[in-house]
C-alpha positions as CSV (number, residue, x, y, z in Angstrom):
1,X,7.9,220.1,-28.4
2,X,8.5,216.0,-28.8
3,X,6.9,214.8,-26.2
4,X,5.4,211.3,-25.8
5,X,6.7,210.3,-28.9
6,X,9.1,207.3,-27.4
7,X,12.6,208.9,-29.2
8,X,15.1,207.5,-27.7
9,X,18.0,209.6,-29.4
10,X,18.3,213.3,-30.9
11,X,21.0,214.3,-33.9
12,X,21.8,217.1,-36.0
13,X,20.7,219.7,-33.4
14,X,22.8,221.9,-35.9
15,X,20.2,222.2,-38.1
16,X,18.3,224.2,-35.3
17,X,20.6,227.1,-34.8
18,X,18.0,228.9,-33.0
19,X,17.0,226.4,-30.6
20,X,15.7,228.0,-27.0
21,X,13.5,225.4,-25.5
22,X,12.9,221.7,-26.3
23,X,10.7,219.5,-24.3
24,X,10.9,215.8,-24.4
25,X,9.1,214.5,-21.6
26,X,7.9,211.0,-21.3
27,X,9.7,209.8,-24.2
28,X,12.6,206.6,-24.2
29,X,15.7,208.1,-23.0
30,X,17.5,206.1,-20.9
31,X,20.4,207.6,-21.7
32,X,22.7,210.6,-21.7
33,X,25.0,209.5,-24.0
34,X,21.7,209.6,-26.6
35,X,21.0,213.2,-25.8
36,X,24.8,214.5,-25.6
37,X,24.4,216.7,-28.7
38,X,22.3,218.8,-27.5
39,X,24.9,220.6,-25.2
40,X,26.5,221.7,-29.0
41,X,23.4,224.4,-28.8
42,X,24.2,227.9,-27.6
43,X,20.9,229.0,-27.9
44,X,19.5,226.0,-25.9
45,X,18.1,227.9,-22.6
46,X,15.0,225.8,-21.7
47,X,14.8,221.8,-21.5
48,X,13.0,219.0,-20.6
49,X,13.5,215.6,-19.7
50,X,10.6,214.2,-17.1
51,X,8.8,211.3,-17.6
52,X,11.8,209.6,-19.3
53,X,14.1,206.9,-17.5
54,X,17.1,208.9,-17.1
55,X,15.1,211.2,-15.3
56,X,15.0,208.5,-12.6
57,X,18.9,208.2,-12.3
58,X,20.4,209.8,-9.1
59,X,23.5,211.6,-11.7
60,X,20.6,212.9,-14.1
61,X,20.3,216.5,-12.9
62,X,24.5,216.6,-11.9
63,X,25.3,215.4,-15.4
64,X,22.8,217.6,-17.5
65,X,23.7,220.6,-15.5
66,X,27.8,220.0,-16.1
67,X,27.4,219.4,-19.7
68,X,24.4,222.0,-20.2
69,X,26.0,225.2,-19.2
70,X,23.7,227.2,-20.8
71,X,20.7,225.9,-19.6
72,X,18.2,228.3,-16.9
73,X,15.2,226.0,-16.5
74,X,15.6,222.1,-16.1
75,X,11.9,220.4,-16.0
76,X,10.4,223.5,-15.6
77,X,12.5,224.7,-12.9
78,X,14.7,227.6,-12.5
79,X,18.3,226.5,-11.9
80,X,20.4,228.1,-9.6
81,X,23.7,228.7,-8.7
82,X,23.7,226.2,-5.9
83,X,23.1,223.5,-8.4
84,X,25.2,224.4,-11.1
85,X,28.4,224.6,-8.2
86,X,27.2,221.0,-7.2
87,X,26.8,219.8,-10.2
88,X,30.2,220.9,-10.8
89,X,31.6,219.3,-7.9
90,X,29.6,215.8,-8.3
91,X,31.4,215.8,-12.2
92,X,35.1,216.6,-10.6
93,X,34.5,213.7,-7.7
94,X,33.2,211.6,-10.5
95,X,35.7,212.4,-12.9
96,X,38.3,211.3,-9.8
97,X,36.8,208.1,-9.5
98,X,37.3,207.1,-13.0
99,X,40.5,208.4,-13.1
100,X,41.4,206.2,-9.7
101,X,39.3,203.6,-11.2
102,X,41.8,203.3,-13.9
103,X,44.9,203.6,-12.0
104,X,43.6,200.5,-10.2
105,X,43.0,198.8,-13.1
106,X,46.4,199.5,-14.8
107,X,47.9,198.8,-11.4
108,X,46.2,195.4,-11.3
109,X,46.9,194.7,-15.2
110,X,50.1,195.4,-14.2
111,X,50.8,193.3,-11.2
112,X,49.1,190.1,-13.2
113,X,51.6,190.9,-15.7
114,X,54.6,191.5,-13.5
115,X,53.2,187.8,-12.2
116,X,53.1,186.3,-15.0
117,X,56.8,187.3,-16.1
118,X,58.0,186.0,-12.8
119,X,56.2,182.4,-13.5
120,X,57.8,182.4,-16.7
121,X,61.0,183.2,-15.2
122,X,61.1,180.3,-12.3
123,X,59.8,177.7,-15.2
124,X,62.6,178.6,-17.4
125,X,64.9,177.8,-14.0
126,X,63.3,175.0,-13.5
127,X,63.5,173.7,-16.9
128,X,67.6,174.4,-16.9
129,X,67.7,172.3,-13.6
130,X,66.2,169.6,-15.5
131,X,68.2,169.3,-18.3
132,X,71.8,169.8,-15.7
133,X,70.3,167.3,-13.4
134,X,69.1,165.2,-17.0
135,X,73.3,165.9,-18.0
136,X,74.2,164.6,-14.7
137,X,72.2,161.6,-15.2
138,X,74.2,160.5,-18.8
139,X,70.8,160.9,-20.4
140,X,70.7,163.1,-23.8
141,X,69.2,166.6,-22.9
142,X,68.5,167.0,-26.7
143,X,66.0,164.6,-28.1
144,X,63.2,165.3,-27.9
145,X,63.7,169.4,-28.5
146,X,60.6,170.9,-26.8
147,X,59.5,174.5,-26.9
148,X,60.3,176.1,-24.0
149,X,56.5,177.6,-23.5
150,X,55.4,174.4,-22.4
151,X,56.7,173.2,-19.2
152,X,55.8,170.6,-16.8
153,X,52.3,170.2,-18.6
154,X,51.8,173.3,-17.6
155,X,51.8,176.4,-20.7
156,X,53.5,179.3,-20.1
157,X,52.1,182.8,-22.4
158,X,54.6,184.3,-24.3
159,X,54.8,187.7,-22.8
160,X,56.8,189.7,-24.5
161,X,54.1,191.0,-26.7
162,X,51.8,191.4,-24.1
163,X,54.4,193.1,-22.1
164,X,55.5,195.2,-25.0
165,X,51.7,196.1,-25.7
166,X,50.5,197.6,-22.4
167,X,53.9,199.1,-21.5
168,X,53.7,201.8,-23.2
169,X,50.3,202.6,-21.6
170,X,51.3,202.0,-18.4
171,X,54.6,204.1,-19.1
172,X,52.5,207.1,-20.3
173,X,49.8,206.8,-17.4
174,X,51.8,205.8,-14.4
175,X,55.1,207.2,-14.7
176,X,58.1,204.8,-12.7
177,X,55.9,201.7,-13.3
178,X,57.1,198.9,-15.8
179,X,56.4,195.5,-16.2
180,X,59.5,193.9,-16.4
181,X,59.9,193.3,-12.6
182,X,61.6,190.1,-11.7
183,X,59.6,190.2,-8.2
184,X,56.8,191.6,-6.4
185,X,56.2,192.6,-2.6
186,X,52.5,193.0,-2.1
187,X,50.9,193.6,1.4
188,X,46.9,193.8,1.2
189,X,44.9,193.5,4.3
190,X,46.7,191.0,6.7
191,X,48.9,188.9,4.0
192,X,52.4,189.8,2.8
193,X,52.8,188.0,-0.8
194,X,56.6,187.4,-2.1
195,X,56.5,186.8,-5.5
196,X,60.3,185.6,-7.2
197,X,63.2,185.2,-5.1
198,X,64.4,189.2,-5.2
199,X,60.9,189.7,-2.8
200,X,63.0,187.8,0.1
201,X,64.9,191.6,0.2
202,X,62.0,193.1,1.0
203,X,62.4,191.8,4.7
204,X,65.2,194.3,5.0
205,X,63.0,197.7,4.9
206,X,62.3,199.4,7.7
207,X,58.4,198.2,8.2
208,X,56.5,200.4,10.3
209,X,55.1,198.9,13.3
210,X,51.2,199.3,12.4
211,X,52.0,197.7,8.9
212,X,54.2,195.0,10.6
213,X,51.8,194.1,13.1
214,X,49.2,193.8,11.0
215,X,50.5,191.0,8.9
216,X,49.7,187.8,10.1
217,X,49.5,185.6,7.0
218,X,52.9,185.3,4.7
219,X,52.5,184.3,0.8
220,X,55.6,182.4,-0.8
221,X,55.5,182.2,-4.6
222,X,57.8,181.0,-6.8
223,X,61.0,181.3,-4.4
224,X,63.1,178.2,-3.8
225,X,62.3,177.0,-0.5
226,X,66.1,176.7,0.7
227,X,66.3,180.4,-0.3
228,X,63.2,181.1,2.2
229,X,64.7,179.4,5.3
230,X,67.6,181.4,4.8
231,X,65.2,184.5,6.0
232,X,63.2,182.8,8.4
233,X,65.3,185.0,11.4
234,X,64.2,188.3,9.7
235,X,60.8,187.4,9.3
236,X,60.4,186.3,12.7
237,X,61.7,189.5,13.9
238,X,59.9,191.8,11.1
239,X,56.7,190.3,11.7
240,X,55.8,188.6,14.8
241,X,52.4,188.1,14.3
242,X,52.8,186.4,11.4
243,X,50.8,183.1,12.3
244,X,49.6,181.4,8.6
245,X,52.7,180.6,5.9
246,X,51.6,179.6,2.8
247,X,53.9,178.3,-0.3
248,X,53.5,177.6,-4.2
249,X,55.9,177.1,-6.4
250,X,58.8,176.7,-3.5
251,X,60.4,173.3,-4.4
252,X,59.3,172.0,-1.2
253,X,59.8,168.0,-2.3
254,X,61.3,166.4,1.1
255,X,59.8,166.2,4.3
256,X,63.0,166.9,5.6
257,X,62.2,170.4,4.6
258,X,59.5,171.6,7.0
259,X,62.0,170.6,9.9
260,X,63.0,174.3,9.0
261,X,59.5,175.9,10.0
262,X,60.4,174.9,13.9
263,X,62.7,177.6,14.0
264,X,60.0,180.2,13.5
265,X,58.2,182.2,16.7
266,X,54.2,180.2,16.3
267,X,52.8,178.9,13.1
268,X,48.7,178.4,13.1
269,X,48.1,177.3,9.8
270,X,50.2,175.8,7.0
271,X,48.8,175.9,3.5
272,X,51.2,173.9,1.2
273,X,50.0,174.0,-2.8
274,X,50.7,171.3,-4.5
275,X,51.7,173.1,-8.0
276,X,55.6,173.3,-7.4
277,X,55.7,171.3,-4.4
278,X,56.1,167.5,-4.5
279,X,56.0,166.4,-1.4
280,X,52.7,167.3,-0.9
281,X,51.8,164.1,-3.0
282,X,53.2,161.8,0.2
283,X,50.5,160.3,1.7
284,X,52.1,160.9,5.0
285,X,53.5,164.4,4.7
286,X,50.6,166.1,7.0
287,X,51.2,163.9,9.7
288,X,54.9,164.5,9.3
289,X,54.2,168.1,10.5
290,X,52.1,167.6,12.9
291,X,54.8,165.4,14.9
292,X,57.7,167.5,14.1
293,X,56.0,170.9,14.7
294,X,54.0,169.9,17.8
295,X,55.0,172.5,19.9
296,X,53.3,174.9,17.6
297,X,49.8,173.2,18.0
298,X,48.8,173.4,14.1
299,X,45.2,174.5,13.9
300,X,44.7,174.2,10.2
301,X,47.0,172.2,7.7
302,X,45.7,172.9,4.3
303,X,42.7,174.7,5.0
304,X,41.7,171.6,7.0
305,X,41.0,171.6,11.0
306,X,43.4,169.1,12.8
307,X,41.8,167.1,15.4
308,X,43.3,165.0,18.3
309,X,43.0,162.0,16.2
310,X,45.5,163.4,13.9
311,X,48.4,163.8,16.7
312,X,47.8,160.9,17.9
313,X,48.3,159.3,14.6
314,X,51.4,161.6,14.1
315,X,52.5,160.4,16.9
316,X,52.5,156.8,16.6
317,X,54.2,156.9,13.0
318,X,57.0,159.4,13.7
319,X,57.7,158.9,17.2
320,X,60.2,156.3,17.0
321,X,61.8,158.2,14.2
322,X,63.0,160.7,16.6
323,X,63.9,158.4,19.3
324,X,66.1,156.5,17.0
325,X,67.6,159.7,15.4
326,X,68.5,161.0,18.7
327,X,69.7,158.0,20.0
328,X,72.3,157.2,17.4
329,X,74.0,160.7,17.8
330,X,76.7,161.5,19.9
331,X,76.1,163.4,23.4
332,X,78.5,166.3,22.1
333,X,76.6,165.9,18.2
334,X,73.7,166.7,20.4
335,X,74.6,169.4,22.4
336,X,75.9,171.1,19.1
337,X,73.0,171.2,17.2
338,X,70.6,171.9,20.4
339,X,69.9,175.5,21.7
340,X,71.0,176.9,25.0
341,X,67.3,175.8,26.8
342,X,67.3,172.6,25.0
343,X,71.1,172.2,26.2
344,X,70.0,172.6,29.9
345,X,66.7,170.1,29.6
346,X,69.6,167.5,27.4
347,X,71.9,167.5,30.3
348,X,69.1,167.4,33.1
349,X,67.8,164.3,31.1
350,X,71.4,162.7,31.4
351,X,71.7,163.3,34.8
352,X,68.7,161.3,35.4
353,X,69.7,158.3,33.6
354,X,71.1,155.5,35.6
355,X,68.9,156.1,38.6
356,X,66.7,153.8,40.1
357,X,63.6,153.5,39.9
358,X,60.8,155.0,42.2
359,X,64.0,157.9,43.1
360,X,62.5,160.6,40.8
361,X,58.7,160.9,41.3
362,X,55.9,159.8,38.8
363,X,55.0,163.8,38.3
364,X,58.8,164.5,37.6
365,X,59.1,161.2,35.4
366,X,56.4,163.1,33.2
367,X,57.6,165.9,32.6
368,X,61.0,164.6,32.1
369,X,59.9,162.6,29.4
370,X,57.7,166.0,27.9
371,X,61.0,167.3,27.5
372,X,62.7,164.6,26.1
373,X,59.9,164.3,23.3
374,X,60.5,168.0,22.7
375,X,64.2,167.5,22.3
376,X,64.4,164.5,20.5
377,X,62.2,166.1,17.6
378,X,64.8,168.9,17.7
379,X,67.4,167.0,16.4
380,X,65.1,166.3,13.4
381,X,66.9,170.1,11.9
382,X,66.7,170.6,7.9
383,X,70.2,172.0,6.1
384,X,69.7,173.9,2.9
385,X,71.6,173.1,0.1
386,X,73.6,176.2,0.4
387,X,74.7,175.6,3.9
388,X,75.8,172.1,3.0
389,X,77.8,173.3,-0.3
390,X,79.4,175.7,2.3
391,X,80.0,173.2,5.0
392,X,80.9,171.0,2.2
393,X,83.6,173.7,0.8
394,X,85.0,174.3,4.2
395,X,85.1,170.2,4.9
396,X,87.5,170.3,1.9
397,X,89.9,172.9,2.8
398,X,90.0,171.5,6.1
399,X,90.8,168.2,5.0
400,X,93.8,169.7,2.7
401,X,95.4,171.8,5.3
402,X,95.6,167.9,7.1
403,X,96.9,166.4,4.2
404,X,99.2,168.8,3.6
405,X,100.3,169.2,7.2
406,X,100.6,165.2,7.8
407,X,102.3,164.8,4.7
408,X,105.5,167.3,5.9
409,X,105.0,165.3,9.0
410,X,105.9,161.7,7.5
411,X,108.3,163.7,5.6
412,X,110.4,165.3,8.0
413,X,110.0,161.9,10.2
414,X,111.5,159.7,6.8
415,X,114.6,162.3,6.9
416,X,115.1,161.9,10.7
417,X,114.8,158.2,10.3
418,X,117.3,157.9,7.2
419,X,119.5,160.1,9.2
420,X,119.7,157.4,11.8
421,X,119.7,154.5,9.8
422,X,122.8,155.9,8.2
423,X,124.2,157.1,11.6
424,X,123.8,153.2,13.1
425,X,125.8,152.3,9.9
426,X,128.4,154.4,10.5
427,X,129.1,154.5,14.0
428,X,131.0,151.6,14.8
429,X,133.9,153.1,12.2
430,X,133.4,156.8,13.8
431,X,133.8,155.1,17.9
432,X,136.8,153.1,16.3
433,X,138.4,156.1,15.2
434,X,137.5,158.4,17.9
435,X,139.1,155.7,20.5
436,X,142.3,155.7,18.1
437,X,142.8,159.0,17.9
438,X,142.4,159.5,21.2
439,X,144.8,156.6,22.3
440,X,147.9,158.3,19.9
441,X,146.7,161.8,21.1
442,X,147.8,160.7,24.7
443,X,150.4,158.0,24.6
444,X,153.1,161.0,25.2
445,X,151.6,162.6,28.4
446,X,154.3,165.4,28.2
447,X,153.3,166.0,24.6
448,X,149.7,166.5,24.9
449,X,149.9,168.3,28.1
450,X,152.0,171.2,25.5
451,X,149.6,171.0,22.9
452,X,146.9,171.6,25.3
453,X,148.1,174.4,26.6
454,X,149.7,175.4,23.6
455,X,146.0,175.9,22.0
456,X,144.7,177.5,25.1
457,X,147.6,180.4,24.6
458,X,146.6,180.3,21.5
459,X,142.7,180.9,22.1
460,X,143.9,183.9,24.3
């Protein structure tokens, strides 16, 4: 008997060997953890705990039971059967959740990791960019030598101790798992996150449809933006509801660049970051999309509503810009980089020029002009770096084969040219001798009469 003696811990319950019933009611146990010992007692048949704060918990009974197997009275109550089996079943489902608990947690550790390496990764690219584009530049990539952990102003961990150190756990616990991943494909809720430029291959699987449906918001992280237009086509076919596009860490430094989002099925909302993207520290860049992806109606730019105001104001700064663009190009430059609709409203707009006025109606003239907005801005299009090296590469080849093929041109033509200059040279002695030889041939009539048919005989 220790009741009402405020203990707040029993030890040594080996010194009681014959130990049957203990009573601590109304004492300071808050605890199991304090009272854990006691389940070392065989003889232990009868024990108490009322009165104390763990008597108020909703595990108490559960967890006394399940580590109290000998026990037949709890609180001065019989326990049966019924109790012990659902005390046993509480443990297992609780003993599940901490197991799961910890798989999420190793699972999270693991993704902020995996993160963390990819970051490390794109910075190192970026810094080797740097120092080619510095090379380029004449300027001397050496001096000052700075340690490659510190980037940009921004610090970069070194990881491969704290990759090295949880591996092995995560090795051991989660078998297949490891934390060297170059890129991560995440889909929680409604977003799809691409971390690192291998994620892009991810838009290959074979998504189901609920999962595909579902997404409607798509995270870019560090993944060259040029790389990401390059899938735009898949990801407008994979995921069709995708309506929000967010980017860090993409590169995105011209406006030139979100010329590329106006191939995509709707965009909603546009959330640019500015760590990683330059151009996001233009004043103007905002209204840029606005006026160049005005057919998709932006909601939110940013995390910020856009209001009339705003395309208005888009309007008035970039409007010309397409006007002029499309007025400087060639009709066939036009056609080719327009899409079969846009070809069909190009050429309806042509027909139309030259006509007098007051001959196409006022509602007509509207919505002529509509579509002439919509294709003017199409001719503001965006060509990745890859493209152009490609374009660039064929250019060349193109330009040789010319070369090449003008060059045996003149060639042939100088021969054919020397030939005759040689043959106007020479001609007057060859007629002079051809008239000469024909004169003596046929001064004797009877004579070259034989001959002739002398050589016809002959041929026979």
């Amino acid at each position: 008997m220790s009741s009402r003696n405020q203990w707040s811990s029993k030890r040594d319950v080996n010194n009681l060997p014959c130990l049957q019933r203990l009573f601590l009611s109304y004492n300071n146990i808050s605890n199991f953890e304090s009272v854990c010992c006691l389940a070392e007692s065989p003889s232990l048949s009868d024990i108490a705990f009322d009165g104390n704060p763990i008597a108020q918990e909703s595990w108490y009974k559960h967890t006394v039971l399940q580590n109290m197997m000998q026990l037949r009275q709890l609180d001065m109550k019989r326990v049966t059967e019924e109790e012990r089996r659902m005390a046993s079943v509480v443990a297992k489902k609780e003993e599940e959740r901490k197991r799961e608990s910890h798989r999420q947690s190793l699972l999270k550790e693991k993704k902020r990791l995996t993160i963390n390496n990819i970051a490390r990764q794109w910075d190192l690219q970026q810094h080797q960019v740097t120092n080619i584009a510095t090379k380029q530049d004449g300027k001397d990539p050496d001096s000052p030598s700075r340690d490659l952990c510190q980037m940009d102003g921004r610090a970069v961990s070194e990881f491969p101790e704290e990759v090295g150190s949880l591996d092995s756990v995560l090795t051991s616990t989660l078998p297949g798992l490891s934390v060297i991943d170059t890129h991560l494909v995440e889909v929680d809720g409604d977003t799809l996150s691409l971390y690192g430029s291998g994620a892009l291959e991810s838009l290959d699987r074979n998504w189901s449809i609920q999962t595909a449906g579902m997404v409607t918001t798509v995270f870019f992280a560090f993944i060259e933006f040029d790389e990401i237009v390059q899938v735009f086509h898949k990801l407008k076919m994979k995921f069709p509801n995708s309506l929000h596009l967010k980017f860090k860490e993409t590169n995105l430094a011209m406006l030139q660049q979100f010329n590329a989002l106006a191939q995509l099925r709707r965009v909603d909302q546009l959330t640019v970051d500015p760590q990683g993207n330059p151009v996001v520290g233009f004043t103007l860049w905002k209204y840029y999309v606005l006026f160049r992806l005005s057919h998709f109606s932006l909601q939110k730019i940013n995390g910020t509503e856009v209001t009339q105001n705003d395309m208005i104001m888009a309007e008035r700064l970039f409007g010309i810009l397409a006007h002029v663009a499309s007025s400087e190009l060639p009709q066939y430059r036009m056609i080719s980089i327009l899409g079969d609709a846009r070809k069909k409203q190009f050429r309806c707009l042509q027909e139309t020029k030259g006509k007098k006025p007051g001959v196409v109606s006022e509602e007509n003239n509207d919505s002529k002009r509509l579509i002439g907005e919509n294709t003017n801005r199409a001719v503001l299009n965006y060509t990745t770096r890859d493209f152009y090296d490609e374009k660039l590469e064929e250019t060349k080849k193109k330009k040789k084969f010319c070369k090449v093929y003008m060059e045996d041109l003149v060639k042939e033509a100088t021969e054919i040219s020397t030939k005759g200059m040689a043959l106007q040279r020479l001609w007057p002695q060859l007629f002079i001798e051809l008239v000469r030889d024909a004169v003596l041939e046929t001064r004797s009539k009877n004579s070259y009469m034989k001959l002739c048919l002398q050589q016809i005989a002959d041929q026979k």
